[in-house]
RODRENMAR-33485 format. One record per residue (C-alpha): y, x, z. Coordinates in nm, 2 decimals. Last residue first. Layout:
<rs>
v=Y, u=X, w=Z
...
</rs>
This chain:
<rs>
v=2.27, u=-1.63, w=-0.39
v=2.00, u=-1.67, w=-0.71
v=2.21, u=-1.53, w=-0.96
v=2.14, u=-1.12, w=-0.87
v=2.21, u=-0.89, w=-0.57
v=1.95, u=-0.62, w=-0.56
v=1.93, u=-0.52, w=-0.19
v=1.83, u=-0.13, w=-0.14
v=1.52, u=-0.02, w=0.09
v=1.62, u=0.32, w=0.22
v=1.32, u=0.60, w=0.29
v=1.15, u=0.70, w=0.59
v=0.97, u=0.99, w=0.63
v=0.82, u=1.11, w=0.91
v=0.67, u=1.49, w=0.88
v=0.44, u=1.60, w=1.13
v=0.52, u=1.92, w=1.35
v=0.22, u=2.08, w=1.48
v=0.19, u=2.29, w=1.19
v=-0.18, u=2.44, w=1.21
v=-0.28, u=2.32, w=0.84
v=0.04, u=2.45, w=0.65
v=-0.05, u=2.45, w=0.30
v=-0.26, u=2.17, w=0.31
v=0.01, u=1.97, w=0.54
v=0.33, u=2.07, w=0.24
v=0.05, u=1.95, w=-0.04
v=0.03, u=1.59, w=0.17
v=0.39, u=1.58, w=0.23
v=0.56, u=1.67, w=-0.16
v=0.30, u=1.43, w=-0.28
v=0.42, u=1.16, w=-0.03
v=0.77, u=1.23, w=-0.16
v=0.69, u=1.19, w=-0.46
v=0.45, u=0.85, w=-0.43
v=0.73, u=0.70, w=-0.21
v=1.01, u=0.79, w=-0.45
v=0.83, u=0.62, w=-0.72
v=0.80, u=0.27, w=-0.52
v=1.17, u=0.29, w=-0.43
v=1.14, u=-0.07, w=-0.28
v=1.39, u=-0.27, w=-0.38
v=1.49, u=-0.58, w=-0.19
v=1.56, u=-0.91, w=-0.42
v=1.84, u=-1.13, w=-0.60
v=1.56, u=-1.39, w=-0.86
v=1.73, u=-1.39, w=-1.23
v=1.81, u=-1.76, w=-1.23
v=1.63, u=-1.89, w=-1.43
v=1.35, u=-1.64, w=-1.37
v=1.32, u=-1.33, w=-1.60
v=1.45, u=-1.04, w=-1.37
v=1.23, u=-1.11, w=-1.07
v=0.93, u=-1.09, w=-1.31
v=0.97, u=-0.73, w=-1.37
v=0.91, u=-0.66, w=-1.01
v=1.18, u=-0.62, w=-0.78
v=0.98, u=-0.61, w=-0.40
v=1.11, u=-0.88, w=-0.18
v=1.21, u=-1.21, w=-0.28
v=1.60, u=-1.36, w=-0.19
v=1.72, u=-1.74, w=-0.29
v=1.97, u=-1.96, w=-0.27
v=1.84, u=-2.36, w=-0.24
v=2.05, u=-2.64, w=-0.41
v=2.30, u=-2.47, w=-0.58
v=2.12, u=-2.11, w=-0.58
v=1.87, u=-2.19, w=-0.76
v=1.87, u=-2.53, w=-0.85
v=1.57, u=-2.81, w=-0.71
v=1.39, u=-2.99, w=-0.91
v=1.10, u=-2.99, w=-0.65
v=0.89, u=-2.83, w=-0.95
v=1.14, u=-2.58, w=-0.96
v=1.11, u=-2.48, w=-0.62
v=0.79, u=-2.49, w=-0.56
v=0.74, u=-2.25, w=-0.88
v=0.98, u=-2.01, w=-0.72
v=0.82, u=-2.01, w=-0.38
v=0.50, u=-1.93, w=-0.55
v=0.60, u=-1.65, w=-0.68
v=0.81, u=-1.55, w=-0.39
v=0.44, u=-1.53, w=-0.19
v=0.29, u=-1.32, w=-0.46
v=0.64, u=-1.09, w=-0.32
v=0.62, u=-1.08, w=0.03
v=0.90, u=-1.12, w=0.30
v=1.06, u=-1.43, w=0.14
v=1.39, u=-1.53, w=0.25
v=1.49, u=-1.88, w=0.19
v=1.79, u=-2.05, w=0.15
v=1.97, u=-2.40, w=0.22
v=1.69, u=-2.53, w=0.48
v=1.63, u=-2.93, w=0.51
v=1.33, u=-2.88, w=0.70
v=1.17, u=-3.05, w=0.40
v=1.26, u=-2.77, w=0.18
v=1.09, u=-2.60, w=0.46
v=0.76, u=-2.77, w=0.43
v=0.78, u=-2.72, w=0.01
v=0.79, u=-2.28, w=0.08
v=0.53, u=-2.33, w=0.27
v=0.31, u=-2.47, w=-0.02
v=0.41, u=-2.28, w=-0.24
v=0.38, u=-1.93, w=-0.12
v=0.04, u=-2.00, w=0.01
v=-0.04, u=-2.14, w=-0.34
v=0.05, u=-1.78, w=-0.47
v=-0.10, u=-1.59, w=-0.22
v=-0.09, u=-1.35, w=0.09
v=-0.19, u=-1.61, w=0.37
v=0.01, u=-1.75, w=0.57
v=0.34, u=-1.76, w=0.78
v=0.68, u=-2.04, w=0.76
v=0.94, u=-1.95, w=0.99
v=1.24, u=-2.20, w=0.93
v=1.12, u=-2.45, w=1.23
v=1.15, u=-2.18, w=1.48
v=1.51, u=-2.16, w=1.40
v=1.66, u=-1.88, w=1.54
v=2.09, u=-1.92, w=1.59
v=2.30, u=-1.76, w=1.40
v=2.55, u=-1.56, w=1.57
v=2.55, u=-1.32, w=1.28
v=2.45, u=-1.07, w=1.47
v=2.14, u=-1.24, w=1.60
v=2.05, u=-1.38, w=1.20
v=2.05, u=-1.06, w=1.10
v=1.83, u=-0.94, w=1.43
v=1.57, u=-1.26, w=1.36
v=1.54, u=-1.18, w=0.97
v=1.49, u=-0.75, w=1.04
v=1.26, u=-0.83, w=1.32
v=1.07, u=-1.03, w=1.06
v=1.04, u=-0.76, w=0.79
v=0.96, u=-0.53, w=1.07
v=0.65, u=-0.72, w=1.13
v=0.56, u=-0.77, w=0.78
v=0.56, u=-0.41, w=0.73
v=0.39, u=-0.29, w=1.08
v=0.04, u=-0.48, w=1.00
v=0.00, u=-0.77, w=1.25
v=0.24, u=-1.10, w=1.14
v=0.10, u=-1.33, w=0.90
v=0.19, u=-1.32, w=0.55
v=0.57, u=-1.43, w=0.47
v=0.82, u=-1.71, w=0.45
v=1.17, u=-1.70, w=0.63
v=1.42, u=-2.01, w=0.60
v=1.78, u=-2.01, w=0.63
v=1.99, u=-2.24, w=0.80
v=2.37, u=-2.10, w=0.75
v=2.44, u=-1.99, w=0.40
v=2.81, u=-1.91, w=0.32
v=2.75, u=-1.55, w=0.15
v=2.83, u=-1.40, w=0.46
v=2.48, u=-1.55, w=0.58
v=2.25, u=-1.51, w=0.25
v=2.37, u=-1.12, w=0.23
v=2.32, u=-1.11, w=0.62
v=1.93, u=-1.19, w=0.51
v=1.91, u=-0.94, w=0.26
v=2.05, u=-0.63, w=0.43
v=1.85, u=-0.75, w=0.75
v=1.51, u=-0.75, w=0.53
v=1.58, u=-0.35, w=0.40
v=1.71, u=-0.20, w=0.72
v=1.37, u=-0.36, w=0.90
v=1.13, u=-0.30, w=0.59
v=1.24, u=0.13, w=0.61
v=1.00, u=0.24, w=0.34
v=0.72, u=0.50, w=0.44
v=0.61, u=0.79, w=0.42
v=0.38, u=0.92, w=0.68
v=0.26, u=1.30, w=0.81
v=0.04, u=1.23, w=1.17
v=0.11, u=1.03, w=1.47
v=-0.14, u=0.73, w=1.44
v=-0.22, u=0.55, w=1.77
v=-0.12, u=0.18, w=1.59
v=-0.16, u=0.18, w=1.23
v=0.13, u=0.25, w=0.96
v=0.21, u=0.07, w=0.66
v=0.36, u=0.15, w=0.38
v=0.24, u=0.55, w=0.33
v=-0.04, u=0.72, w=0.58
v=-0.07, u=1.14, w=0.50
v=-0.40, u=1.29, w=0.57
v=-0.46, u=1.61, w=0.57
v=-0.85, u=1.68, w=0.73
v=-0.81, u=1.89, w=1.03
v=-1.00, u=1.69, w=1.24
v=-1.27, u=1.58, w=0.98
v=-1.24, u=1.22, w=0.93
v=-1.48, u=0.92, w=0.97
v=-1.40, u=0.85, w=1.35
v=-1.07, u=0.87, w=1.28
v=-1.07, u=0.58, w=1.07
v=-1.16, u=0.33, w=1.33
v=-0.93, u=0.53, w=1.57
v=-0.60, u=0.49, w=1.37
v=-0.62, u=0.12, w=1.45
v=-0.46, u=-0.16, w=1.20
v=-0.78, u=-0.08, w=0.94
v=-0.61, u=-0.16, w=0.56
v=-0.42, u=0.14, w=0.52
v=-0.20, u=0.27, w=0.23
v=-0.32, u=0.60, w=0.22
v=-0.26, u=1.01, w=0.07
v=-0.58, u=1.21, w=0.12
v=-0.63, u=1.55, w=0.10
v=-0.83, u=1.86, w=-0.04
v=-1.04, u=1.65, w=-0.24
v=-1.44, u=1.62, w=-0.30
v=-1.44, u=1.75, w=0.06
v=-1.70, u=1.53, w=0.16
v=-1.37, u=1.36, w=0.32
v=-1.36, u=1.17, w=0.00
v=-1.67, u=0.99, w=0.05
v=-1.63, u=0.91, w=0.40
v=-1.31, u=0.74, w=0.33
v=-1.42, u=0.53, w=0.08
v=-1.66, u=0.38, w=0.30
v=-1.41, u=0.37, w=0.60
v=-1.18, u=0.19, w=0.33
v=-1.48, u=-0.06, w=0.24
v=-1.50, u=-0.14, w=0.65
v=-1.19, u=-0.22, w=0.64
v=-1.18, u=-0.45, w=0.30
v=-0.79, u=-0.48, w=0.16
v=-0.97, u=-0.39, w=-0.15
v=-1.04, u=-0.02, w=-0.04
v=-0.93, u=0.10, w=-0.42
v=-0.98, u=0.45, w=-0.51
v=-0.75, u=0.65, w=-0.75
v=-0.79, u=1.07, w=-0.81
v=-0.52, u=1.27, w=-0.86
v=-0.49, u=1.63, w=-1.01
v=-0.29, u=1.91, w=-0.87
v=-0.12, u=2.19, w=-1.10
v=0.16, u=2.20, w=-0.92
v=0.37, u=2.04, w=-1.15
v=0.13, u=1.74, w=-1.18
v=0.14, u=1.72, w=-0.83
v=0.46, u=1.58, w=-0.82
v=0.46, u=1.36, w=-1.12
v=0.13, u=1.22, w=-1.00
v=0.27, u=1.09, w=-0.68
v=0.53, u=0.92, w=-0.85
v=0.32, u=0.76, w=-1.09
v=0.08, u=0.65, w=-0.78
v=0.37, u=0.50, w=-0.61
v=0.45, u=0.30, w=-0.93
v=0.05, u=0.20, w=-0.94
v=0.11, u=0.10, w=-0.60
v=0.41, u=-0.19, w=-0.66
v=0.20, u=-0.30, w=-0.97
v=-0.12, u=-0.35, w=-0.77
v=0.13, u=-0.56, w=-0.51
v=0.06, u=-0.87, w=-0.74
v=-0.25, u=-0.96, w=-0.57
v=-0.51, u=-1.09, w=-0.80
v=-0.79, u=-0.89, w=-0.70
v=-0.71, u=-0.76, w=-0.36
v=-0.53, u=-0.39, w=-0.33
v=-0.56, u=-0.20, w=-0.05
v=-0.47, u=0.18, w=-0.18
v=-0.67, u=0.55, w=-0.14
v=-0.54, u=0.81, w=-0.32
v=-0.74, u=1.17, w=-0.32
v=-0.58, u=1.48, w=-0.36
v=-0.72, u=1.73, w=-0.62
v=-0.71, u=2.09, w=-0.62
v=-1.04, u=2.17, w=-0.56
v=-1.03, u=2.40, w=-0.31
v=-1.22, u=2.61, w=-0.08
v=-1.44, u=2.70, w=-0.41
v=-1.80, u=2.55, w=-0.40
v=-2.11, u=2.75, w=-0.21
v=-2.03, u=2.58, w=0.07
v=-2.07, u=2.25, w=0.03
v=-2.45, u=2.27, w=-0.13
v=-2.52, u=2.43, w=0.23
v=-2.36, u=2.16, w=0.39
v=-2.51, u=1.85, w=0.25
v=-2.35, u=1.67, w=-0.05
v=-2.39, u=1.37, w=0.15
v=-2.51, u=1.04, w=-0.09
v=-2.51, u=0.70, w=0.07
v=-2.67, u=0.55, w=-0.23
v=-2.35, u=0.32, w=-0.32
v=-2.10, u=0.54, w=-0.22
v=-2.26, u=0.84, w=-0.42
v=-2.23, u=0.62, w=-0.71
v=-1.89, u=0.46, w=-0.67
v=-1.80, u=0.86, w=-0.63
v=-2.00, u=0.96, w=-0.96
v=-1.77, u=0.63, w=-1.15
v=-1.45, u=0.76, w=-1.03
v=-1.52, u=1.13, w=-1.13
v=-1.64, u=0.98, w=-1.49
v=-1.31, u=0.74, w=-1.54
v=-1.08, u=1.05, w=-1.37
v=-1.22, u=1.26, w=-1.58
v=-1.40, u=1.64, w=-1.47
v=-1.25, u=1.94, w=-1.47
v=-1.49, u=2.20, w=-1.36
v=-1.59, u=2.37, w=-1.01
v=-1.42, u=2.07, w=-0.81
v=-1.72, u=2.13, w=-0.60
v=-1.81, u=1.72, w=-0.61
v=-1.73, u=1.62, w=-0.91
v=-1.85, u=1.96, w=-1.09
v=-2.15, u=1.89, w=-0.86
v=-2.23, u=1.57, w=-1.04
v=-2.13, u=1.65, w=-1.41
v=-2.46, u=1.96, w=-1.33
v=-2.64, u=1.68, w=-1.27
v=-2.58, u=1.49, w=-1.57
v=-2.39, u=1.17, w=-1.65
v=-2.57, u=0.81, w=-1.62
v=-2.41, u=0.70, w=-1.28
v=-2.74, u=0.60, w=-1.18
v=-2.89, u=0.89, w=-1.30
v=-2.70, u=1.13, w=-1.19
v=-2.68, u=0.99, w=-0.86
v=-3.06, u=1.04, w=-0.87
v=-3.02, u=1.35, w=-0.95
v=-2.84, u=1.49, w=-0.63
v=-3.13, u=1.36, w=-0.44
v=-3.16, u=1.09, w=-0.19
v=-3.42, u=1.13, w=0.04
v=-3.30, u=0.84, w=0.25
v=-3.33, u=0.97, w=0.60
v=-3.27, u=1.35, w=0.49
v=-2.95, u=1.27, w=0.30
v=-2.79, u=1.20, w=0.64
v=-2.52, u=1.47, w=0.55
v=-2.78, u=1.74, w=0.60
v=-2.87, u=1.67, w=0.98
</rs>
């Protein structure tokens, strides 16, 4: 079959015509025989997504073995604050290849599985020579099934289950128990943990972290302090006002749209940071540093993640057959401001 283009008929210029450039724009994009902008490159992918276009095998080989371009695939919903948090990773990512004369190119799977399998498939048409990505799917397999074997591929944030490959990623455990023993030795004794539900590998560290702080503290687990939801402002608030009437003295919150929320419960309770109710968010956002108080939080080194997945992804296109993969895992540092 040649790429599936067959069944629909659909022709190189048609996607030129829907994504109003030329044909010969097209196979720039997708030969990485010309530079071509990111805004135009973007807008000839969404294109070929949305008609189901294959470059088909012959077309494939006639363009160079590289393009020099690594693809950059994160799950970002519409109002969700983490955008910020990926666009850092994306700076650092871009500084790294930058120096090596690679170019970047930004997709967004929306936090939508099968829209990451989509985008996936589009990429692994060899418009880039490898993919750096924040998954959505929680199983290796589903995406598996959509990559070339020897495709590099290097996972950052979160990790699915059966996936053994290159990752960078942020140690949420080391990060979470910092914070949480910070609330304990700092005099606080029933402390409350909000964050999404359980499932992808950071919030469940995050937790592990809370429950083994609170373990070698000789604090005892308080079912009634756990508090998951949904990733979102009024989630935040909302849980955050069921354990102020649990009677906590602090809060930990594992997710940072969530500490939004929390903040704004908080305040409208009339409650005092950290008199009445200390505080730690994760993730130190601009925000964090404007509150009354300024909000004590873990820091992710959002940068360091994009550079050193940079340095990973052009190390596994360099070096297809090692067997090795690279695991990275980088420190999490608490930020101790007026809200403890």
């Amino acid at each position: 079959m040649a790429g599936n283009n067959s069944k629909k008929n659909i022709r190189i210029k048609d996607v030129a015509e829907r994504a109003n450039v030329s044909t010969a724009t097209v196979s720039h994009v997708i030969n990485g025989t010309r530079y071509v902008s990111p805004e135009v490159t973007e807008r000839v992918v969404h294109v070929m997504e949305e008609l189901d276009y294959r470059p088909n095998s012959a077309a494939r080989s006639l363009r160079s073995t590289k393009t020099n371009t690594i693809g950059f695939l994160i799950p970002v919903k519409k109002d969700d604050t983490s955008k910020s948090f990926f666009m850092s990773i994306a700076e650092g990512i871009e500084a790294n290849l930058n120096r090596k004369g690679y170019n970047l190119i930004l997709s967004n799977s929306k936090e939508d599985m099968q829209e990451e399998i989509n985008r996936i498939k589009m990429f692994n048409t060899q418009l880039v020579d490898g993919l750096i990505l924040a998954p959505t799917n929680d199983d290796f397999v589903h995406i598996q099934e959509v990559l070339d074997n020897h495709f590099p591929i290097v996972m950052i944030d979160r990790l699915p289950i059966n996936y053994k490959g290159d990752y960078v990623l942020v140690d949420n455990f080391q990060g979470t128990y910092d914070g949480v023993t910070k609330l304990v030795t700092s005099g606080y004794k029933k402390i409350g943990f909000i964050s999404s539900e359980l499932g992808i590998t950071t919030t469940n560290e995050r937790f592990e972290g809370y429950k083994q702080a609170l373990k070698d503290n000789h604090i005892q687990f308080n079912d009634k302090f756990i508090e998951l939801g949904l990733s979102s402002f009024q989630s935040g608030y909302e849980l955050t006002d069921k354990l102020i009437g649990n009677n906590i003295d602090s809060l930990f919150i594992a997710n940072n749209i969530m500490t939004m929320g929390a903040v704004k419960c908080i305040q409208d309770n009339g409650l005092q940071m950290p008199e009445d109710i200390a505080v730690v968010g994760y993730d130190n956002y601009d925000w964090t540093k404007i509150t009354t108080p300024p909000l004590s939080v873990v820091n992710q080194p959002a940068f360091d993640i994009g550079f050193k997945a940079a340095e990973c992804i052009l190390n596994r296109i360099n070096n297809k057959n090692q067997k090795k993969a690279n695991h990275i895992k980088l420190k999490a540092q608490l930020k101790v401001r007026k809200s403890i």
